[in-house]
N, C-alpha and C positions, 0 to 999 in steps of 0.2 A: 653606298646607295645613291648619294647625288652625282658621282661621279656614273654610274649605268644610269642615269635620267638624265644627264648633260647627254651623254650618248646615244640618246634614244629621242632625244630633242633635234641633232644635228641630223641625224640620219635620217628621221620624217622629214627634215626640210631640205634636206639634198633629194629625197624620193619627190616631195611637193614640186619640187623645179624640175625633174627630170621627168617623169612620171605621172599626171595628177590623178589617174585614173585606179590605177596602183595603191596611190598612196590614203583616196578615198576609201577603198576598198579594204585595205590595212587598219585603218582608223576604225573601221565599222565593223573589222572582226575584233580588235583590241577594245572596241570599247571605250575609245579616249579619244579628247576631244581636241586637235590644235590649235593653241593660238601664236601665233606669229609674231615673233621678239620687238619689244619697244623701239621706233625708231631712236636712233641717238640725236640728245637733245645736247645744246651749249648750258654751260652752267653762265648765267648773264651777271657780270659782276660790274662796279663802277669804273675799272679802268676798264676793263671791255668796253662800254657803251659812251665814254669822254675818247678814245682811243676811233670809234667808230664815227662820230660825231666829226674829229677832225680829218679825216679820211674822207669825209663826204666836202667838208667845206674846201680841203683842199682842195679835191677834185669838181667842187661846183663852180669853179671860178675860169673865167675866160681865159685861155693860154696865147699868150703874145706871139706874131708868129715871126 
């Protein structure tokens, strides 16, 4: 069953991008409502943001020419 609902998720939104008028239309005879997958977020850990930290200071600093 989740596997035919992943498949009926990616096809409404291959139809949403290709289609929106269709896909409207589809939606409104099915009776279901889409909503449009989570953007992907970073999981922010402490070597991420000491890692990021010095990346900015390297790069803030005046380069000799």
């Amino acid at each position: 069953m989740l596997m035919g609902l992943d498949r009926r998720r990616k096809m409404l939104g291959y139809l949403r991008r290709v289609n929106y008028s269709t896909f409207e239309n589809t939606c409104k005879e099915l009776g279901i409502q889409y909503s449009p997958p989570q953007p992907y977020t970073r999981r922010i850990t402490k070597r991420w943001m000491v890692k990021k930290a010095l990346c900015i200071k390297v790069w803030s600093r005046e380069k000799p020419l």
